[in-house]
Backbone of each chain as ProteinMPNN parsed JSONL, in Angstrom:
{"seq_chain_A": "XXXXXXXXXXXXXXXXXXXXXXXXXXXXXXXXXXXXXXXXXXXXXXXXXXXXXXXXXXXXXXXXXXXXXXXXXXXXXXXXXXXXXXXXXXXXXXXXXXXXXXXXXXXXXXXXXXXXXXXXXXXXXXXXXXXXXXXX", "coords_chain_A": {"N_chain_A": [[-12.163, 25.59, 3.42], [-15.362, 25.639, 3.908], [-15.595, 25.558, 1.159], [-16.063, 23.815, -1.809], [-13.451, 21.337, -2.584], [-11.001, 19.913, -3.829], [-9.32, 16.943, -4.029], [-6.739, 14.871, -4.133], [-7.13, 11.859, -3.035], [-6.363, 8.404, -1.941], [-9.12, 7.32, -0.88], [-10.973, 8.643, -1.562], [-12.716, 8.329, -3.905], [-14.413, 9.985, -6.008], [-13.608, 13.598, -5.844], [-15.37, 16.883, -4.21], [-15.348, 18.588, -6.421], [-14.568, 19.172, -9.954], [-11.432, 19.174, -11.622], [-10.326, 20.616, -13.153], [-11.47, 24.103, -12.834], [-12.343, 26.201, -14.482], [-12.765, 26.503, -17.79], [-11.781, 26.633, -20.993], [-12.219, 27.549, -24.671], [-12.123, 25.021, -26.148], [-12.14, 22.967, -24.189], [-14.879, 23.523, -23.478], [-16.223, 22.731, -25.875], [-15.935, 20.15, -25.475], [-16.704, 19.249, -23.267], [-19.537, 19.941, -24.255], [-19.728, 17.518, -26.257], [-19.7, 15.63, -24.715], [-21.807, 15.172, -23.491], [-23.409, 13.898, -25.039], [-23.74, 10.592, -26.812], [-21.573, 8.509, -25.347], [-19.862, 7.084, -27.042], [-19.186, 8.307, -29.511], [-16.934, 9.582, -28.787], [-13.503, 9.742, -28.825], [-10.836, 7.976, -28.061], [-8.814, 9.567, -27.39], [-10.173, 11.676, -26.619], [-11.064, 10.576, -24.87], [-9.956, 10.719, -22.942], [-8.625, 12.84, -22.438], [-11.055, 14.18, -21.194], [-10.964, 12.871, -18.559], [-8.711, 14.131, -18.032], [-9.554, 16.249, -17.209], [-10.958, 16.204, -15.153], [-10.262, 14.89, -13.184], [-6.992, 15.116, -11.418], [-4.658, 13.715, -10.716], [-3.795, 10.073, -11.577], [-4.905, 6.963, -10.105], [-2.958, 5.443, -9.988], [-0.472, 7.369, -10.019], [-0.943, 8.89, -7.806], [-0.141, 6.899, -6.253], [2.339, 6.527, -6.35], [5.735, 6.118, -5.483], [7.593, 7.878, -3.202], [10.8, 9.321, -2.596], [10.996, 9.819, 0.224], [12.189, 8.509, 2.239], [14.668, 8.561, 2.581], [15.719, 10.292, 3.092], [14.733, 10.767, 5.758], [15.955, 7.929, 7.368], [18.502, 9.079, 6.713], [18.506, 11.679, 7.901], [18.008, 10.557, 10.687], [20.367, 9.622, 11.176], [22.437, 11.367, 11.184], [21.005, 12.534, 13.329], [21.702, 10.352, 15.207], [24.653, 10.465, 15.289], [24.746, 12.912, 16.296], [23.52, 12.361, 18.77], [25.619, 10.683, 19.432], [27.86, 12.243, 19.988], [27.187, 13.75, 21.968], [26.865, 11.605, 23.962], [29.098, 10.89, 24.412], [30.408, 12.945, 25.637], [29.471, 13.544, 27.838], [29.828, 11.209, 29.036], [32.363, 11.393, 29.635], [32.566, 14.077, 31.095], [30.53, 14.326, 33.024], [29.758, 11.783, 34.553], [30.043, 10.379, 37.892], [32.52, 8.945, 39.884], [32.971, 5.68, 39.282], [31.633, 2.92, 41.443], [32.803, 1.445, 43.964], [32.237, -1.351, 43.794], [32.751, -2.219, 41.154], [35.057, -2.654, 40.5], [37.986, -4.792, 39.577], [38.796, -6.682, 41.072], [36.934, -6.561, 43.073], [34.692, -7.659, 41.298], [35.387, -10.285, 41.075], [35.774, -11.747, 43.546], [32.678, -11.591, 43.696], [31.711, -13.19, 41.826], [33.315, -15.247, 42.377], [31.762, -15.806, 44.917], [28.856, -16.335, 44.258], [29.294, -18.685, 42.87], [30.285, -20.399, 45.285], [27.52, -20.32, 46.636], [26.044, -21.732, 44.837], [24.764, -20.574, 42.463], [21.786, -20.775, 40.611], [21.636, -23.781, 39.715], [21.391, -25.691, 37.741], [20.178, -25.215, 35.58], [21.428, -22.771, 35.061], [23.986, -20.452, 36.229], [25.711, -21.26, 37.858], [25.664, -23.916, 36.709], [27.296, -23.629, 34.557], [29.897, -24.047, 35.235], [33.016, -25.786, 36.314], [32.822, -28.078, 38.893], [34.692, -29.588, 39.73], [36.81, -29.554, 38.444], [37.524, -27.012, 39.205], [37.495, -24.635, 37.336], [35.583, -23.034, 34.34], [33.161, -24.477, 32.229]], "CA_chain_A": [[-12.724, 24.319, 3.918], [-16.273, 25.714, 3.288], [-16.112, 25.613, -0.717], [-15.879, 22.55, -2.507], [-12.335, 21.14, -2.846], [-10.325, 19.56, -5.112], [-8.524, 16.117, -2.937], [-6.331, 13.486, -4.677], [-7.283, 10.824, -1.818], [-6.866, 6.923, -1.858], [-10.118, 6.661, 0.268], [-12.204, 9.079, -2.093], [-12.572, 7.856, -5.585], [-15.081, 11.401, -6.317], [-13.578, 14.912, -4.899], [-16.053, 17.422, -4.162], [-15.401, 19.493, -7.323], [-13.885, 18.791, -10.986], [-10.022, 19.128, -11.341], [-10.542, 21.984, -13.707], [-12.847, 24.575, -13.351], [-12.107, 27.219, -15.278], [-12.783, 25.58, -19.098], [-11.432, 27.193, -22.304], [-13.223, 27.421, -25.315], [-11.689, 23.73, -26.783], [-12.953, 22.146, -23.183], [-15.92, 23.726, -22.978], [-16.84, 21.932, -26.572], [-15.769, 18.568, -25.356], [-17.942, 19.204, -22.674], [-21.005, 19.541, -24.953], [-20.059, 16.431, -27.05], [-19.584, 14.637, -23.568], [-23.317, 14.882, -22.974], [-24.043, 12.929, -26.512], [-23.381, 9.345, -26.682], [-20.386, 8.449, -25.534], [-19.171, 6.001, -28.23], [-18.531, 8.917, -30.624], [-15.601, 10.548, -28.216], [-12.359, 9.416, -29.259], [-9.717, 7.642, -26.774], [-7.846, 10.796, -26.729], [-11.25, 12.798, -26.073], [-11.97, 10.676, -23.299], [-8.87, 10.983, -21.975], [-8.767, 14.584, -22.249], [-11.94, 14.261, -20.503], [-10.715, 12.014, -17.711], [-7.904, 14.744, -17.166], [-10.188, 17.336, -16.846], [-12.075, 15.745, -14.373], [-8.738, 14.549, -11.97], [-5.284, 15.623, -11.337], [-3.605, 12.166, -11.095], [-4.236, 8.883, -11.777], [-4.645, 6.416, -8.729], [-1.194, 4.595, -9.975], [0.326, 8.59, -10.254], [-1.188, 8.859, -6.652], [0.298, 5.81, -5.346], [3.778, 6.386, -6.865], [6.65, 6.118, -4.181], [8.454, 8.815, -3.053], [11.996, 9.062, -2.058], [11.341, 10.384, 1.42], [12.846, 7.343, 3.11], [16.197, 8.324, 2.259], [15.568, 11.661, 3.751], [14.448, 9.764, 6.955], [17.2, 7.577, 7.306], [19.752, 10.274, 6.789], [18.228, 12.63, 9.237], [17.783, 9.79, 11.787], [21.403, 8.692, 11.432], [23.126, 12.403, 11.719], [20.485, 12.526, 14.835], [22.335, 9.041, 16.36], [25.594, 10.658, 15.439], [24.901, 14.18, 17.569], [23.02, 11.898, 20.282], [26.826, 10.211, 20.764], [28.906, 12.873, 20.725], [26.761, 14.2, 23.236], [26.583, 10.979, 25.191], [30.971, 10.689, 25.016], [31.25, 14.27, 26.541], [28.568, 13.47, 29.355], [30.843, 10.049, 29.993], [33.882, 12.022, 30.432], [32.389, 15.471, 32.235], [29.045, 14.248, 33.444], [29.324, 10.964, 35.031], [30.668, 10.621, 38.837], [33.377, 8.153, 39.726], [32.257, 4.358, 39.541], [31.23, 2.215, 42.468], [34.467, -0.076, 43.965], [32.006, -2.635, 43.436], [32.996, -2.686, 39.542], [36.686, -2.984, 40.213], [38.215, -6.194, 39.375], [38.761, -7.527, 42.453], [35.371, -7.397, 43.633], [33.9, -8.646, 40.778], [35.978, -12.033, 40.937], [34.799, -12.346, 44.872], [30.874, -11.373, 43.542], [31.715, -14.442, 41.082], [33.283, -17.043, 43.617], [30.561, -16.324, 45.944], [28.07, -16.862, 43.521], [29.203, -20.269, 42.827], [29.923, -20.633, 46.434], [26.102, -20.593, 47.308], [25.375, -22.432, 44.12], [23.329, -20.44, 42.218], [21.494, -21.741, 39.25], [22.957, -24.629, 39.566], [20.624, -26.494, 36.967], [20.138, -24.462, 33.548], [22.187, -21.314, 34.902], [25.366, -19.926, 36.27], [26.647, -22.705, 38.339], [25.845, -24.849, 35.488], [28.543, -23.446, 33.738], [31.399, -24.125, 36.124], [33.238, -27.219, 36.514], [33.215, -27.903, 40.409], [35.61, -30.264, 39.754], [38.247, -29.044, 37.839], [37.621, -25.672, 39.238], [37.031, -23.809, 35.687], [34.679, -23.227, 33.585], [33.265, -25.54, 31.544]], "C_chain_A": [[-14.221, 24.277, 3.683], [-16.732, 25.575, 2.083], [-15.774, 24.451, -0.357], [-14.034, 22.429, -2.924], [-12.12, 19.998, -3.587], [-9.138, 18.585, -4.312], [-7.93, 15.2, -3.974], [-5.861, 12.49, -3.21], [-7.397, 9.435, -2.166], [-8.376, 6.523, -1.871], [-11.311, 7.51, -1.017], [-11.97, 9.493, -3.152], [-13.005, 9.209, -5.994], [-14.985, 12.221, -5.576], [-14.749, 15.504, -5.178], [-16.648, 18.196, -5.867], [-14.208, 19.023, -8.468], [-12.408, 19.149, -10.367], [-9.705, 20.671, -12.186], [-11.505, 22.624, -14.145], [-12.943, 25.211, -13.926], [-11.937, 26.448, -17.289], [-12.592, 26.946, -20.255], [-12.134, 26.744, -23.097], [-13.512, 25.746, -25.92], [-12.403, 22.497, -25.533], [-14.02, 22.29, -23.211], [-16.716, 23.048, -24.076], [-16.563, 20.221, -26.657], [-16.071, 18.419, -24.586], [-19.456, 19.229, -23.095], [-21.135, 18.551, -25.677], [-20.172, 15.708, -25.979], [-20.985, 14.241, -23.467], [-24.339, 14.52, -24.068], [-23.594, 11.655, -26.069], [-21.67, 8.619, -26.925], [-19.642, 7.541, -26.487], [-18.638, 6.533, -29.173], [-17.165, 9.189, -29.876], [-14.905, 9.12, -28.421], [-11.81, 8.615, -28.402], [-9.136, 8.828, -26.518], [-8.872, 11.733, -25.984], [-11.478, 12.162, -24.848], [-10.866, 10.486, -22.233], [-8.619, 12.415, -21.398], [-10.063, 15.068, -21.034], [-12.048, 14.042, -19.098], [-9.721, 13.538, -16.811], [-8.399, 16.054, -16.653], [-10.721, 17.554, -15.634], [-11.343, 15.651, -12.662], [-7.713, 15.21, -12.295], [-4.826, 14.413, -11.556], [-4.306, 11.453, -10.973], [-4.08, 8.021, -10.275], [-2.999, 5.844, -8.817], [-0.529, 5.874, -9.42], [0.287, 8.984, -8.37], [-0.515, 8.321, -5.65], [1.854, 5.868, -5.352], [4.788, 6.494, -5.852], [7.494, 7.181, -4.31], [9.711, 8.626, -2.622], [12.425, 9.46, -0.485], [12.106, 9.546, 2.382], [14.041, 7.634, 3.392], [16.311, 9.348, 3.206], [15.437, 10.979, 5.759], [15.49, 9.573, 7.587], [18.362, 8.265, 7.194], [19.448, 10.833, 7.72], [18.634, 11.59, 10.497], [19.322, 9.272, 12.007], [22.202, 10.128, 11.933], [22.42, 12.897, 13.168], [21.332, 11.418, 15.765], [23.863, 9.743, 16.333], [25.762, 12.236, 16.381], [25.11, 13.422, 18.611], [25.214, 11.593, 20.937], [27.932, 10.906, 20.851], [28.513, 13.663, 21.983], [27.043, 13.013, 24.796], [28.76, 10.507, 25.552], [30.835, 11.922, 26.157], [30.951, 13.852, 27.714], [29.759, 11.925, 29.722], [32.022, 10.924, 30.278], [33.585, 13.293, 31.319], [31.411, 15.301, 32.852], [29.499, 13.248, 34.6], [30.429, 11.106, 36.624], [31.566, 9.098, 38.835], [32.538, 6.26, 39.946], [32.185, 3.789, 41.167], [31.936, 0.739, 42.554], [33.7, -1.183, 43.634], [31.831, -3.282, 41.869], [34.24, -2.673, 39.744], [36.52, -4.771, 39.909], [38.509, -7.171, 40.089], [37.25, -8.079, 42.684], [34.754, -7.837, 42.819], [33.913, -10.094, 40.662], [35.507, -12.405, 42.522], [33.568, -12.236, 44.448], [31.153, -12.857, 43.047], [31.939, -15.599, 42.145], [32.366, -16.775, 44.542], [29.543, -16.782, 45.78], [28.223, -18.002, 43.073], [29.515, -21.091, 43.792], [28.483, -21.45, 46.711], [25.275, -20.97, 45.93], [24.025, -21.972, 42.921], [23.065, -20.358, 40.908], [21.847, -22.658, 38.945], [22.619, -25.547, 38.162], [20.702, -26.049, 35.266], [21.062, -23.749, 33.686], [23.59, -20.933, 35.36], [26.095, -20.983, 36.827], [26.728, -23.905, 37.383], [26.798, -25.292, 34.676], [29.984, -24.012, 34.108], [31.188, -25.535, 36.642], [33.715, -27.327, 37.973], [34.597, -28.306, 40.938], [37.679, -30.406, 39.711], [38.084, -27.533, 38.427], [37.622, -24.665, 37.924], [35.736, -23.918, 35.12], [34.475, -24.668, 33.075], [32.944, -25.51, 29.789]], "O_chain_A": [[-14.668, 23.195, 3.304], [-17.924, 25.475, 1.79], [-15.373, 23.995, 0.714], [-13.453, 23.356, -3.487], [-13.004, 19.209, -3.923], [-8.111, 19.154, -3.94], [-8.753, 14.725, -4.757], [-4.797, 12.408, -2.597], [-8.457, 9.1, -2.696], [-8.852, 5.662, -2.612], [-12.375, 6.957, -1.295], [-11.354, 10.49, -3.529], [-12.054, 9.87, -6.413], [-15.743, 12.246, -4.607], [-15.397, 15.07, -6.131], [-17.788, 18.309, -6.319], [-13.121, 18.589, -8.089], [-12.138, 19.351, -9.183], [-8.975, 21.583, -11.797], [-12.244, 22.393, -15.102], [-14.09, 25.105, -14.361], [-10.883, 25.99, -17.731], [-13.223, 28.002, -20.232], [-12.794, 25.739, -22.835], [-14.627, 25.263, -26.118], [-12.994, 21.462, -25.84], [-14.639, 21.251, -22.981], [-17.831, 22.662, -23.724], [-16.85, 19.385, -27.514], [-16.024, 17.206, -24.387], [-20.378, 18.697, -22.477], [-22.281, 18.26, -26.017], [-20.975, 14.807, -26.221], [-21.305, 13.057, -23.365], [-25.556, 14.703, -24.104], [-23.061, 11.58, -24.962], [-20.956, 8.354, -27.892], [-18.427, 7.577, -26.292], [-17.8, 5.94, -29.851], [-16.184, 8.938, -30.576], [-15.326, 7.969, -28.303], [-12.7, 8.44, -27.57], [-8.946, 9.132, -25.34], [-8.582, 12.411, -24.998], [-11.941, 12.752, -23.872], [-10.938, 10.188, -21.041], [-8.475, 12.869, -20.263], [-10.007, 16.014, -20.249], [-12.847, 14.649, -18.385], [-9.841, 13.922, -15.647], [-7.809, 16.788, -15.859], [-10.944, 18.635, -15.088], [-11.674, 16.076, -11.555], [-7.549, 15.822, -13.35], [-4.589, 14.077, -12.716], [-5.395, 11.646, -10.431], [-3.257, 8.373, -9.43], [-2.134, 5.849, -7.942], [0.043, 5.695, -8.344], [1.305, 9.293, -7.751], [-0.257, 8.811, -4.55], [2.533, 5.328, -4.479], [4.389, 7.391, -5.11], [8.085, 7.438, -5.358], [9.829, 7.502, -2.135], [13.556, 9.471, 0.0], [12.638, 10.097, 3.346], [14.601, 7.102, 4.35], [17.072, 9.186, 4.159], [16.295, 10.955, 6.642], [16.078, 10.426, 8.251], [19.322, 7.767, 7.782], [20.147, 10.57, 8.698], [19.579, 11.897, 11.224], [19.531, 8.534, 12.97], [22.629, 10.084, 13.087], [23.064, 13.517, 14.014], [21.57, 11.661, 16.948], [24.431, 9.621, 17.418], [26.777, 12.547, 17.005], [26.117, 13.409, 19.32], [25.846, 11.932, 21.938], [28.898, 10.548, 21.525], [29.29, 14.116, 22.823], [27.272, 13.265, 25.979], [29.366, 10.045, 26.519], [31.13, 11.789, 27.344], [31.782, 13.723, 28.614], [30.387, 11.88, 30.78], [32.481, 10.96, 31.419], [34.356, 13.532, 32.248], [31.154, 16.311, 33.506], [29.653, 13.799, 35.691], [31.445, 11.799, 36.574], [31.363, 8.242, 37.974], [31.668, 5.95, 40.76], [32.803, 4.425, 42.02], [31.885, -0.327, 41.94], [34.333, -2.123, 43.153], [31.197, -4.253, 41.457], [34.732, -2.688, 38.616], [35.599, -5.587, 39.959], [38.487, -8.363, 39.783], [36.656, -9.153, 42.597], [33.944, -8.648, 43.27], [33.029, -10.887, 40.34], [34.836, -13.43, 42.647], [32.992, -13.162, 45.02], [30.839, -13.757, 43.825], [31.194, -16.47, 42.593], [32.08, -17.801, 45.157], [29.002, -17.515, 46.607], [27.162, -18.554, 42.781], [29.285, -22.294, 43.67], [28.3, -22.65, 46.917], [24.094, -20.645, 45.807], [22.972, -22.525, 42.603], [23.886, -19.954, 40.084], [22.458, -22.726, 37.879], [23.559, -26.067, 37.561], [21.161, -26.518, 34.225], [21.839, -23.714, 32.732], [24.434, -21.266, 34.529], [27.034, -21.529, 36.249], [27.668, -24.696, 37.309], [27.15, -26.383, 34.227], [30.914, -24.319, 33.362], [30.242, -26.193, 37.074], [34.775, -26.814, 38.332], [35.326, -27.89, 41.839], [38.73, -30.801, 40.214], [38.817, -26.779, 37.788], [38.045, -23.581, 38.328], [34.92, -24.794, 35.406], [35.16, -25.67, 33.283], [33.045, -26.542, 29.125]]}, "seq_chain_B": "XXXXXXXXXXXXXXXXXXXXXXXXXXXXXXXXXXXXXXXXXXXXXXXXXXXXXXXXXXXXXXXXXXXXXXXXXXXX", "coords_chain_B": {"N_chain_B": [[-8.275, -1.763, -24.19], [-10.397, -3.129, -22.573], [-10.967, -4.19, -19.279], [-10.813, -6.821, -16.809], [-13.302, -7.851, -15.359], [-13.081, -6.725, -11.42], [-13.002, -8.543, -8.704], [-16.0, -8.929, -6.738], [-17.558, -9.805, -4.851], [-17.851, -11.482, -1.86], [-14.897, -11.523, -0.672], [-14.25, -10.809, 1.674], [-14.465, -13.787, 2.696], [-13.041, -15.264, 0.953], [-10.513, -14.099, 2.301], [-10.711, -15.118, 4.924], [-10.748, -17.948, 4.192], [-7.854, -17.793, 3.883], [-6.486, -16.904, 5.579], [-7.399, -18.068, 8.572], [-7.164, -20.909, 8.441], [-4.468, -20.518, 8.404], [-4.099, -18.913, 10.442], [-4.871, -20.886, 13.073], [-3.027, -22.46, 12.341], [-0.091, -21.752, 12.94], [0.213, -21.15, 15.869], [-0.398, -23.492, 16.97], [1.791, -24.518, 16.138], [4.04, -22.837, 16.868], [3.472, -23.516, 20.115], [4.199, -25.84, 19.648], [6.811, -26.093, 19.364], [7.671, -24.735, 21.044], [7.542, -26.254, 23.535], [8.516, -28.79, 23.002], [11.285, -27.866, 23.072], [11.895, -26.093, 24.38], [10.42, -26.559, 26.815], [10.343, -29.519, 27.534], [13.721, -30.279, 26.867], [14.127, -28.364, 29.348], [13.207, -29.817, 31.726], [14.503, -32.247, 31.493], [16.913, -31.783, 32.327], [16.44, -31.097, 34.696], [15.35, -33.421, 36.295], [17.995, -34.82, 35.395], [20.061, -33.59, 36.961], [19.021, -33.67, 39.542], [18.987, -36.697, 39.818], [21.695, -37.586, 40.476], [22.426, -35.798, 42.506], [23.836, -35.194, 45.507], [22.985, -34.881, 48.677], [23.82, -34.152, 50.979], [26.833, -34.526, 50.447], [26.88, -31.71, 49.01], [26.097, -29.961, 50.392], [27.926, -29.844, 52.754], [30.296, -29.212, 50.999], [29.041, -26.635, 50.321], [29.458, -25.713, 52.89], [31.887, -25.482, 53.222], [32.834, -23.579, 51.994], [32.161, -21.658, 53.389], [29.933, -19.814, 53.661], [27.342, -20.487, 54.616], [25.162, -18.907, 57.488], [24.197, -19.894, 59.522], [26.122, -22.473, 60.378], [29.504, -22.518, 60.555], [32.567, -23.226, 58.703], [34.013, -26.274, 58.832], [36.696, -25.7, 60.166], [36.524, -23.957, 61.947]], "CA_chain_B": [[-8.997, -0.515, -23.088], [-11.107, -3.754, -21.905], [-9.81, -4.909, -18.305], [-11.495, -7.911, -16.594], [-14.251, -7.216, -13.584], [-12.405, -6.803, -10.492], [-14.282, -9.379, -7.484], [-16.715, -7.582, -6.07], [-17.916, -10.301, -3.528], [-16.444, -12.694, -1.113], [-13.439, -10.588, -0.331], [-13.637, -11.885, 3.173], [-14.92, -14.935, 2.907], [-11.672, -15.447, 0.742], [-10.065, -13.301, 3.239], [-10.694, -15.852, 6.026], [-10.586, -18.889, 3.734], [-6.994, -18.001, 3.292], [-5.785, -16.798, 6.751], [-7.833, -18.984, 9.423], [-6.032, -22.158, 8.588], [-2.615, -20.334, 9.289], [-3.665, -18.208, 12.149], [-4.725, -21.972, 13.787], [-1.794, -23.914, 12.29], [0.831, -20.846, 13.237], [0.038, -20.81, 16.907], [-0.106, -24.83, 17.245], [3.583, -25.125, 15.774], [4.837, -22.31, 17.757], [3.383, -23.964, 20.903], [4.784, -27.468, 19.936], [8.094, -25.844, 19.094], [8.454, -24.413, 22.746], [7.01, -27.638, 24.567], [9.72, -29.575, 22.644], [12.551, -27.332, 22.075], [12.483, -25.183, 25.51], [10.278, -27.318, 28.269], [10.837, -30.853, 27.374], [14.924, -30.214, 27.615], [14.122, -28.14, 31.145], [12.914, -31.306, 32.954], [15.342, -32.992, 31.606], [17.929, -30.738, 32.687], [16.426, -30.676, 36.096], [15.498, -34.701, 36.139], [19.404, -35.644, 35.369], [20.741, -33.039, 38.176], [18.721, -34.329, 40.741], [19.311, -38.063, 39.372], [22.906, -37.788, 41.092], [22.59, -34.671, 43.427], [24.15, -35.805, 46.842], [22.474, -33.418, 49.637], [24.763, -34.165, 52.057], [28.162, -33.576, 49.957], [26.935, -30.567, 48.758], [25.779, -29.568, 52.203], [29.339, -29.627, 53.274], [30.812, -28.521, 50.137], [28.623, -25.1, 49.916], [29.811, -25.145, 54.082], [33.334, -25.185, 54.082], [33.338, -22.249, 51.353], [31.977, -20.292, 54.227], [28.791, -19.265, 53.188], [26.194, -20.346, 55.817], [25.79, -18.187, 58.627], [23.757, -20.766, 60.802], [27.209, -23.208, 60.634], [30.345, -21.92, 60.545], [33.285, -24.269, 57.813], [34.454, -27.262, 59.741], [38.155, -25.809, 60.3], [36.441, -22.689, 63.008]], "C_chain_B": [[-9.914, -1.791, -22.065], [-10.507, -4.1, -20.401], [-11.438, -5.852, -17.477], [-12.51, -7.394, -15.326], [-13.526, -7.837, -12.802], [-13.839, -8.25, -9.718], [-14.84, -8.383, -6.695], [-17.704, -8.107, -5.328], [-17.292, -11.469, -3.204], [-15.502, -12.671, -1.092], [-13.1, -10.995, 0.904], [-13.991, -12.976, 3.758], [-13.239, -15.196, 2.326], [-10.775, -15.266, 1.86], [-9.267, -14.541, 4.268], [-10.03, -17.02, 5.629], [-8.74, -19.263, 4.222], [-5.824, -18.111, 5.038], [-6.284, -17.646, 7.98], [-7.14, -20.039, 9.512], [-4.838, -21.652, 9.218], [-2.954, -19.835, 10.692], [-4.033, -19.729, 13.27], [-3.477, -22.581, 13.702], [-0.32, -23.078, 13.092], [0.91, -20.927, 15.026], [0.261, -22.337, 17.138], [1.583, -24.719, 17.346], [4.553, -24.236, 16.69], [4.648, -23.116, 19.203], [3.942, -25.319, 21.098], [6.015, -27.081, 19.782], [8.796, -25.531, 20.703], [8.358, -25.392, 23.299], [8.401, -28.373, 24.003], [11.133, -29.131, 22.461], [12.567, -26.623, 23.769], [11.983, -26.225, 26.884], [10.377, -28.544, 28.71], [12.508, -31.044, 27.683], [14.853, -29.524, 28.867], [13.838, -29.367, 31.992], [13.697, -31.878, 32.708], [16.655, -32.997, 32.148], [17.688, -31.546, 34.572], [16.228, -32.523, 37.126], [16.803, -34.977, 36.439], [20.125, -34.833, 36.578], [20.174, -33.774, 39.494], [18.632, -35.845, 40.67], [20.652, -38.163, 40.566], [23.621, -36.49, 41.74], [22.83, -35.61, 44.865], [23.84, -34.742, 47.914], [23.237, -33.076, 50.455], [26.161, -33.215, 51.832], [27.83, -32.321, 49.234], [26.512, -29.117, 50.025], [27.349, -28.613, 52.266], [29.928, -28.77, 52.022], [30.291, -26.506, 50.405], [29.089, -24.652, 51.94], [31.063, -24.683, 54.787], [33.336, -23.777, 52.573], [32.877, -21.022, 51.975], [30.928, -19.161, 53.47], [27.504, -19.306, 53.576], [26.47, -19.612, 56.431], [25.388, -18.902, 59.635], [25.306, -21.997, 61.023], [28.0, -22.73, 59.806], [31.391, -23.344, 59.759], [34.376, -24.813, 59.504], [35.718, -26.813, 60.776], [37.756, -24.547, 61.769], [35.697, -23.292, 64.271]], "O_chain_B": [[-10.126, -1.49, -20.89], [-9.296, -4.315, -20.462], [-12.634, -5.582, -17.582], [-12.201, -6.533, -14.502], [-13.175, -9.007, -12.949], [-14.954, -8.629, -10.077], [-14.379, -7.372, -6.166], [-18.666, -7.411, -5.004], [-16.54, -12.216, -3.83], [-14.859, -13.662, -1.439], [-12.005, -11.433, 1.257], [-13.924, -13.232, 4.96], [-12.317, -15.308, 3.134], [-10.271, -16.265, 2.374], [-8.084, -14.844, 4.423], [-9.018, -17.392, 6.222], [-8.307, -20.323, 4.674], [-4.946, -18.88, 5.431], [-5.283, -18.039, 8.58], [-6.478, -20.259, 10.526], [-4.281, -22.101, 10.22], [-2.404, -20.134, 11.752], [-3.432, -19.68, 14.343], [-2.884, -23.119, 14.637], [0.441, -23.772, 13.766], [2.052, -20.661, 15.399], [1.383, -22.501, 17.616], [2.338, -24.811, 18.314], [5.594, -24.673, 17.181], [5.746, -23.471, 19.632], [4.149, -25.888, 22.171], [6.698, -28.018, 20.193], [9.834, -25.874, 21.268], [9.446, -25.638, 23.82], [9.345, -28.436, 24.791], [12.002, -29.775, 21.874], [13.655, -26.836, 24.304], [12.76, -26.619, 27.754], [10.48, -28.844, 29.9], [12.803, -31.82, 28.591], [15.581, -30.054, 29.706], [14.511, -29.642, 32.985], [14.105, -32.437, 33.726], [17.359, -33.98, 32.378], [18.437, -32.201, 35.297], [16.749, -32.789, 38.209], [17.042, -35.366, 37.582], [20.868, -35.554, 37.244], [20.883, -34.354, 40.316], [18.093, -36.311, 41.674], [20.455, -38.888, 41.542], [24.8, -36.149, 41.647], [22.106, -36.549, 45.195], [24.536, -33.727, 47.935], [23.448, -31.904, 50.764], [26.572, -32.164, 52.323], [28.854, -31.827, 48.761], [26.668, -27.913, 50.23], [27.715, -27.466, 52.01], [29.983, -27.551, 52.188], [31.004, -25.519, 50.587], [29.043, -23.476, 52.3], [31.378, -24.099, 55.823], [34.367, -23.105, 52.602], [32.984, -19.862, 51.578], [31.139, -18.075, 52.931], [26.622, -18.545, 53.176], [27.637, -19.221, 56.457], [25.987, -18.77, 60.703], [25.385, -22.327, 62.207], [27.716, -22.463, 58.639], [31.084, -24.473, 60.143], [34.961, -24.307, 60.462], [35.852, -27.311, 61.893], [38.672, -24.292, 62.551], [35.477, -22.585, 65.255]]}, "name": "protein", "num_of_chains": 2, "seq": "XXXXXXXXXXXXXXXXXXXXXXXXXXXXXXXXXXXXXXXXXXXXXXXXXXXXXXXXXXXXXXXXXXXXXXXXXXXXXXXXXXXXXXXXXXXXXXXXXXXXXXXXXXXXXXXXXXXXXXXXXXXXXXXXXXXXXXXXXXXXXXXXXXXXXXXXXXXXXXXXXXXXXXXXXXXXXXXXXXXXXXXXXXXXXXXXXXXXXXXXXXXXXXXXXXXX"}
């Protein structure tokens, strides 16, 4: 972290330090024409030059990976543990329901609730025909 | 090898140019969409019920299903 490093970053166009430092004899003389006028170097020289300089290109940088898939797979064999975990816990975990989910009492919760009228305007009583006794 | 000069001012003058109009016009239309679409039918809702709400027969009605506790359904 103290030396000079070598970053292929969005945010920072110039890393600390070239891309290659160690130059062979063929670089090290297209490093001395570099520092003539650049109009003689070639396209390929100043490409060669370019790659010397970076590792990847910002496009090469930007290029999309396939981790998504990876993602999405993990995250789905995670939902498929979570529910065999959450069946067992309904059948060995949970304690017996509360009579006030039988089917009885939920049909008295209901007629009492349209008993004492409630919502009668936008909401539940709304629904029900006083008349005909049914829905509506 | 030539490529054109990128813009390299009034990035958020553009910026604004482009989004200001919507972020005003976006917030209007949602607000006229609810006023007309959710609170304009509530009053009307609540208007036509109490148009031909009878206080009385519903009095009685919600009294004989035995559901006050201050008066007890006619028949006790």
């Amino acid at each position: 972290m103290s030396q000079p490093m070598y970053l292929d970053r969005l945010d920072t166009p110039l890393p600390d330090r070239p891309w290659k430092d160690v130059l062979d004899s063929t670089d090290k003389s297209l490093k001395q024409k570099e520092k003539g006028p650049w109009t003689a170097l070639s396209k390929e020289e100043k490409i060669a030059l370019y790659r010397l300089k970076f590792n990847h290109t910002y496009p090469e940088m930007k290029r999309p990976s396939h981790e998504w898939k990876t993602v999405i797979g993990g995250m789905f064999i995670v939902f498929g543990i979570t529910g065999l975990v959450v069946f067992w816990q309904c059948h060995y975990v949970y304690p017996p329901q509360p009579h006030t989910f039988g089917e009885e009492w939920q049909a008295k919760q209901i007629q009492r609730m349209l008993d004492m009228r409630i919502n009668p305007i936008t909401g539940f009583s709304a629904q029900w025909d006083y008349k005909n006794k049914q829905w509506k | 090898m030539s490529l054109a000069k990128p813009a390299m001012r009034g990035l958020l003058g553009k910026r604004l140019r482009f989004h200001l109009p919507i972020a005003f016009a976006l917030p209007l239309v949602a607000a006229a969409a609810f006023k007309y679409g959710v609170t304009e039918p509530r009053k009307q809702a609540y208007a036509n019920f109490y148009k031909q709400y009878d206080t009385t027969a519903e009095f009685n009605n919600i009294r004989e299903a035995g559901v006050f506790e201050s008066v007890r359904p006619t028949g006790k």
